[in-house]
C-alpha positions as CSV (number, residue, x, y, z in Angstrom):
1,X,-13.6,12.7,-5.2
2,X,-13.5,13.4,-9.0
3,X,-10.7,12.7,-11.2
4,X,-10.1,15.4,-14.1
5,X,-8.5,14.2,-17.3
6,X,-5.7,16.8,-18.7
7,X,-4.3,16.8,-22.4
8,X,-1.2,14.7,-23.0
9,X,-3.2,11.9,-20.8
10,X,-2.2,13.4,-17.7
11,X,-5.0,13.0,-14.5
12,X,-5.5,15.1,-11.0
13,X,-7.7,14.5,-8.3
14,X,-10.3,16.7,-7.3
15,X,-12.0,16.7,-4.0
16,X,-14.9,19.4,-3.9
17,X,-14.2,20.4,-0.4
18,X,-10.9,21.1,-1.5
19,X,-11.7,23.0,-4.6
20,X,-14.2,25.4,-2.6
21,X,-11.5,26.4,0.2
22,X,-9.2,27.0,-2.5
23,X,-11.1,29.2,-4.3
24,X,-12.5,30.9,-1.5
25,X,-8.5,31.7,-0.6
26,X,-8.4,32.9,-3.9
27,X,-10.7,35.0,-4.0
28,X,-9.9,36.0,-0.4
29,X,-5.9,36.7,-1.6
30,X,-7.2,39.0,-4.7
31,X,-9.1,40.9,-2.3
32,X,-6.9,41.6,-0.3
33,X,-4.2,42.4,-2.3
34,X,-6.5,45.1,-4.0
35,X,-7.0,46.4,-0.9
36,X,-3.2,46.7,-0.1
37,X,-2.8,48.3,-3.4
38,X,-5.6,51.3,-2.9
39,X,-3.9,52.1,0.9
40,X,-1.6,54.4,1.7
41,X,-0.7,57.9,1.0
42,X,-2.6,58.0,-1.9
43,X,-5.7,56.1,-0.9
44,X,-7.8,54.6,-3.8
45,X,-11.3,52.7,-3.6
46,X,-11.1,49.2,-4.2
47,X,-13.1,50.0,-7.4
48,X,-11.0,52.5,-9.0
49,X,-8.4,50.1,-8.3
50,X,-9.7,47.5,-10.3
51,X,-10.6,49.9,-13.1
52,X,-6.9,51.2,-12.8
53,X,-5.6,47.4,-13.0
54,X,-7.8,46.9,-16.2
55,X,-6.8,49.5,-18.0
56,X,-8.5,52.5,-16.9
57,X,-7.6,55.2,-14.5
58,X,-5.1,58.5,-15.0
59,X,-1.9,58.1,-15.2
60,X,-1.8,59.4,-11.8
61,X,-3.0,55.9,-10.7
62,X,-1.6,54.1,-13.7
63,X,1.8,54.3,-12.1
64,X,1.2,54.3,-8.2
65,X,-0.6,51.1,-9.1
66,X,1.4,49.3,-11.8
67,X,4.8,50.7,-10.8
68,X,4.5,51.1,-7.2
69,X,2.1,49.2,-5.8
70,X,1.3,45.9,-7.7
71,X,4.8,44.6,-7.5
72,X,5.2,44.4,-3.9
73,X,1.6,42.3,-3.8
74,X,2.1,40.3,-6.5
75,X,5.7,39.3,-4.9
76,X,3.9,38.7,-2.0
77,X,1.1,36.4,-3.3
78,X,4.2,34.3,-5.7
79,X,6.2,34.1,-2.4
80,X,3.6,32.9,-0.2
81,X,2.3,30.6,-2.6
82,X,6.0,29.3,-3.2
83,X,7.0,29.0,0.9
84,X,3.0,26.8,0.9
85,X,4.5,24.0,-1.9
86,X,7.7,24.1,-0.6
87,X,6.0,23.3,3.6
88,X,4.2,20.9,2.3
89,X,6.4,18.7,0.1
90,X,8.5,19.1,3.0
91,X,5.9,17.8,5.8
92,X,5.4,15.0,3.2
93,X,8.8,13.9,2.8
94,X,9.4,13.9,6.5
95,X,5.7,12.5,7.5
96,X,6.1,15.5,10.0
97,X,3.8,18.3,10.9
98,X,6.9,20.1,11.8
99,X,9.2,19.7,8.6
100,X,9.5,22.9,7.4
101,X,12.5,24.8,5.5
102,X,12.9,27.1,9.3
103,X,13.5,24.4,11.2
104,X,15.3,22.1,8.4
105,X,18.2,24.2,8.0
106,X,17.3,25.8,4.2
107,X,16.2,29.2,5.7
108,X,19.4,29.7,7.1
109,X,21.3,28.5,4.2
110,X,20.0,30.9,2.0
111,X,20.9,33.6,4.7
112,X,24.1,31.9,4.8
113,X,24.8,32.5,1.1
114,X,22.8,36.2,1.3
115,X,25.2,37.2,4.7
116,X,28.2,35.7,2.0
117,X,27.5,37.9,-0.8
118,X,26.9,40.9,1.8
119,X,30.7,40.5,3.0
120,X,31.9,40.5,0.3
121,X,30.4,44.0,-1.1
122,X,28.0,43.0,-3.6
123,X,24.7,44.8,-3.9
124,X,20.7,44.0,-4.1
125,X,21.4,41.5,-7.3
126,X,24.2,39.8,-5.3
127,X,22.1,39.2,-2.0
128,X,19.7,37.8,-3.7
129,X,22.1,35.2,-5.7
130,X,23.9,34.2,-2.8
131,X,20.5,33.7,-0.9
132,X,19.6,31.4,-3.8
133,X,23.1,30.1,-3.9
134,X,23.3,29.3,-0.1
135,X,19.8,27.7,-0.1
136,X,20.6,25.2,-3.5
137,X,24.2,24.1,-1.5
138,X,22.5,23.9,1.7
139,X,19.7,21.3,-0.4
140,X,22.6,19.5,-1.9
141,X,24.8,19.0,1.4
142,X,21.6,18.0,3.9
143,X,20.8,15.5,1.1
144,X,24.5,14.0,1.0
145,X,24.8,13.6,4.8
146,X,21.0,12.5,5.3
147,X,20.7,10.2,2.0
148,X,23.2,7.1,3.1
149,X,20.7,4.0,2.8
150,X,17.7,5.9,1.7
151,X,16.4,9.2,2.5
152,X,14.1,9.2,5.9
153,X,12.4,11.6,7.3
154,X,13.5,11.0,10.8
155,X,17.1,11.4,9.4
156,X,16.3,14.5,7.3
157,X,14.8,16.3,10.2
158,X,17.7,15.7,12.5
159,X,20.4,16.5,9.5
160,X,18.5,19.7,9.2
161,X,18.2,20.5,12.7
162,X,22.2,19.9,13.0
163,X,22.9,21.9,10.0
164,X,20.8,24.7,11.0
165,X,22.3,25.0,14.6
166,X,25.9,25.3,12.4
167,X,24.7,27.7,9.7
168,X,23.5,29.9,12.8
169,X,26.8,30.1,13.8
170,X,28.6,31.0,10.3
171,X,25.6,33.8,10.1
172,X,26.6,35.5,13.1
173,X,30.5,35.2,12.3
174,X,29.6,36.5,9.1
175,X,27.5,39.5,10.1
176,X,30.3,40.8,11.9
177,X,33.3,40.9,9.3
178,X,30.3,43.1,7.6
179,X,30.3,47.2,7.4
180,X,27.9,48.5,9.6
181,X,25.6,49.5,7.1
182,X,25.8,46.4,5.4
183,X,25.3,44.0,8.2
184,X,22.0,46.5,9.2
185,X,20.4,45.9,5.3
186,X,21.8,42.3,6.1
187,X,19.1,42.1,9.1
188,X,16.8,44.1,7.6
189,X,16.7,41.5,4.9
190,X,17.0,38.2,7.4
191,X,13.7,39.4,8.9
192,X,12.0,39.0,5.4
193,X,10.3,42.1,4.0
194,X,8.6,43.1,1.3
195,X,9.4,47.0,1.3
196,X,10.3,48.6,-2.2
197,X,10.4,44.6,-4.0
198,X,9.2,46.0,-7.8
199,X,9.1,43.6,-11.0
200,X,12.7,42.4,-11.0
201,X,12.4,40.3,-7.5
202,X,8.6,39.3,-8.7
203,X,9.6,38.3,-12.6
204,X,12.4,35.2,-11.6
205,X,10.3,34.0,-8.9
206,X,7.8,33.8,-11.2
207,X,9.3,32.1,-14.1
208,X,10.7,29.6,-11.3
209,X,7.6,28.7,-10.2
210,X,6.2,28.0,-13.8
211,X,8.4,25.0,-14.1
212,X,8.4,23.5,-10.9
213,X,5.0,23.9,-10.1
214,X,3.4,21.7,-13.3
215,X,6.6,19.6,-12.1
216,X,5.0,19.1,-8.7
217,X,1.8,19.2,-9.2
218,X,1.2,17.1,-12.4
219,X,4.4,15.2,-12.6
220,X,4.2,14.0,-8.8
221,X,1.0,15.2,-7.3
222,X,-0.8,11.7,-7.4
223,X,1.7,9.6,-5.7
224,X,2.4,12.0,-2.8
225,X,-0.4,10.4,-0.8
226,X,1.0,7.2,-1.5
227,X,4.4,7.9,-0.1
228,X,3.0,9.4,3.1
229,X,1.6,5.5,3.5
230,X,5.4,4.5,3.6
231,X,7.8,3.4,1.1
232,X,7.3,-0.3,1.3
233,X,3.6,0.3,0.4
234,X,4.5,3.3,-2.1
235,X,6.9,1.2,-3.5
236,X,4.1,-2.1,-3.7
237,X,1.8,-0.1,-5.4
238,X,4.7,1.1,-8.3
239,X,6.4,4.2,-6.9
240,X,9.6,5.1,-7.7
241,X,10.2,6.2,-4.1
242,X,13.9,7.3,-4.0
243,X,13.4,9.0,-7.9
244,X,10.2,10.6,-6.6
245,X,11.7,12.0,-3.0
246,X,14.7,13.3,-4.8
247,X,12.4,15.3,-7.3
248,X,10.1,16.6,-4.3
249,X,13.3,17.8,-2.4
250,X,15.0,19.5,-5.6
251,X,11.7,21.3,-6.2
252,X,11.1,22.5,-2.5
253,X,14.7,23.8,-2.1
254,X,14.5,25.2,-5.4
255,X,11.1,27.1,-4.5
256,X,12.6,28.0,-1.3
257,X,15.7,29.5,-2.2
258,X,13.7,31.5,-4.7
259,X,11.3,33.1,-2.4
260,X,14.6,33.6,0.0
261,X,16.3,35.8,-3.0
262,X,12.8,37.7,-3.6
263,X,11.9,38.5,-0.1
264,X,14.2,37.2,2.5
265,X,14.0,33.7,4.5
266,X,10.0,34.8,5.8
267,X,9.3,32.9,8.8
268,X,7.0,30.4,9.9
269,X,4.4,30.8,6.0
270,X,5.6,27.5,5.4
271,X,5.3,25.8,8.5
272,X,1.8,26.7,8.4
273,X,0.1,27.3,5.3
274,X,0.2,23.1,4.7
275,X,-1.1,23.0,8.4
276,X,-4.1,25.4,8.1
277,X,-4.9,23.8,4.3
278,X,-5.2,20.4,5.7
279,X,-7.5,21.7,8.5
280,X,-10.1,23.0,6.2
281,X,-10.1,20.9,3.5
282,X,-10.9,17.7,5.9
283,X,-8.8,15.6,3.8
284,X,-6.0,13.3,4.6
285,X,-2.4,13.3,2.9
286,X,-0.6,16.6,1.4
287,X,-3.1,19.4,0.0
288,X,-0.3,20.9,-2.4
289,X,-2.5,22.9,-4.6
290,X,-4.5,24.5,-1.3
291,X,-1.3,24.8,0.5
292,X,-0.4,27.1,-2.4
293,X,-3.2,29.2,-2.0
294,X,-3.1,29.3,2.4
295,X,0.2,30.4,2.0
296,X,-0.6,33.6,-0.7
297,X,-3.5,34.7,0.9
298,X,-1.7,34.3,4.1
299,X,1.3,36.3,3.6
300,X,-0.5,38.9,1.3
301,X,-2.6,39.5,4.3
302,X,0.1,39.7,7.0
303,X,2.2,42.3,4.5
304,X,-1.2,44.6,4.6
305,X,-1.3,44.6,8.3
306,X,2.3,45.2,8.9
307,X,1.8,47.9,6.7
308,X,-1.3,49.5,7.8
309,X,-1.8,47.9,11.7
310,X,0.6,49.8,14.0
311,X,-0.2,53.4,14.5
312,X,1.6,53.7,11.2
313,X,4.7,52.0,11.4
314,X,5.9,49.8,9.0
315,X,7.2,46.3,10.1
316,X,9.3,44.1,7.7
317,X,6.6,41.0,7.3
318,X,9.1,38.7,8.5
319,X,8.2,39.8,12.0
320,X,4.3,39.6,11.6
321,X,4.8,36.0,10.4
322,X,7.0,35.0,13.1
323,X,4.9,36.5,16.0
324,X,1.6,34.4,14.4
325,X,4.0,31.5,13.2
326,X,5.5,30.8,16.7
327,X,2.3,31.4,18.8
328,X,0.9,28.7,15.7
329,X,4.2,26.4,16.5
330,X,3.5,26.0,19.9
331,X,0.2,25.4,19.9
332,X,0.8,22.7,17.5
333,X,3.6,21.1,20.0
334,X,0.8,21.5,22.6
335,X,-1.5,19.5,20.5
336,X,0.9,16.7,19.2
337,X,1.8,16.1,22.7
338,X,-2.0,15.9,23.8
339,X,-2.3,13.3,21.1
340,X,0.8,11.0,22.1
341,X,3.1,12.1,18.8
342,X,5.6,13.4,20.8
């Protein structure tokens, strides 16, 4: 383990096991994105591609790439890497493999909001306010009602759980004081897709994540490990633990309600991208930084094969996620019970 001194004074650790997965999911989440971007009805090699993305090309392939195609990846890659922070400051603030924005309640707050804003006629812009909307409020009211003598995981979990059994119930109320057509782009939306997302769902998700990730990250990235230890030792060793848990769970509602407004509430990415980094990287605590990178390269990948994978029907990624995310859920109960956790 290496620690890498930053200007300003400022210090990560790096572990070279670590380092090596995540830039082998890098690599592995730029080449499949160029891949996505040369399919489709227009098929391109993976090198004209590149030489289109570079500056090169007709203008043929100038637009289908830059216009068309590149928006909808690179959405995909900033979502997935967004939904992979967000899992795993969640698992860390709840010391729970299972913490996750699905089962905590913020997914369907931010469909809550999106359902909202639906109802009451607005458009594409409006759905994608209310989702953030709906997913900020959700954040603030968990935190009120789970907060009272310190915030615990245990407590968040079941607040969560509670609230996301009630904000299933206003989502279903809600989608039926919709229009017909409105409640089916609604759905279509709840499912999480990518379809026809261009530079205006990409560019805010994007300047979002350039503050709160250097927040996370550098600001908070050393002493997460310490607060998975508990709060009496975080606290021992000079943790700020309620300032530092209130930071984490600003910045992972934030991140989620942003990827919510971009793509829709996508299942199951950040239940498992913290799950799958910590497996290959070996290490103990949070993997932030890897989790980041799991999460892109996984949902970039599951985008191309709901694109390309079904006798050439498209499927909103949402329901690629869930299928894998599920099937991953319960073979994660199945192992926590093997192991005496639950």
């Amino acid at each position: 383990m290496n620690v890498v001194r930053l200007a300003g004074g400022r210090s990560v650790l790096l572990r070279p096991r670590a380092a090596a997965v995540g830039t082998g999911l890098v690599l592995l989440a730029a080449a499949i994105g160029v891949v996505s971007i040369g399919s489709g009805d227009y098929p391109m090699s993976p090198a004209e591609v590149v030489r289109t993305l570079t500056g090169g090309g007709d203008p043929a392939q100038h637009f289908i790439v830059n216009e068309l195609r590149l928006p909808r990846v690179v959405t995909a890659l900033l979502v997935g890497a967004a939904l992979g922070l967000a899992g795993a400051l969640f698992q860390s603030l709840t010391r729970n493999p299972l913490g996750s924005p699905d089962i905590l309640g913020f997914t369907q707050g931010a469909a809550a909001g999106a359902f909202l804003a639906v109802v009451l006629g607005g458009g594409s812009l409006a759905l994608a306010g209310g989702a953030m909307a709906g997913g900020v409020l959700t954040g603030v009211v968990i935190y009120a009602l789970a907060s009272r003598g310190g915030l615990h995981g245990y407590r968040l979990v079941l607040t969560g759980i509670g609230c996301t059994a009630i904000l299933t119930g206003v989502n279903g109320y809600l989608l039926t004081r919709a229009q017909l057509m409105d409640a089916a782009r609604a759905m279509l939306w709840f499912t999480g897709s990518l379809d026809g997302r261009g530079w205006e769902e990409a560019v805010p998700l994007l300047a979002g994540m350039a503050v709160l990730v250097p927040v996370v990250l550098l600001g908070c990235g050393r002493a997460l490990p310490v607060l998975e230890m508990g709060d009496d030792l975080a606290s021992g060793l000079g943790v700020r633990v309620r300032r530092l848990r209130l930071v984490l769970l600003a910045a992972a509602v934030l991140l989620t309600s942003l990827a919510a407004a971009a793509a829709g509430p996508v299942a199951f990415v950040a239940l498992t991208a913290p799950q799958v980094a910590r497996r290959m990287t070996k290490a103990p605590g949070p993997n932030p930084l890897v989790s980041m990178c799991t999460g892109a390269a996984l949902l970039v990948g599951a985008d191309w094969a709901a694109q390309r994978l079904f006798a050439g029907h498209q499927l909103p990624v949402g329901v690629l996620t869930g299928l894998l995310g599920g099937g991953y859920l319960v073979w994660l109960l199945i192992v926590q019970r093997r192991s005496g956790r639950i």
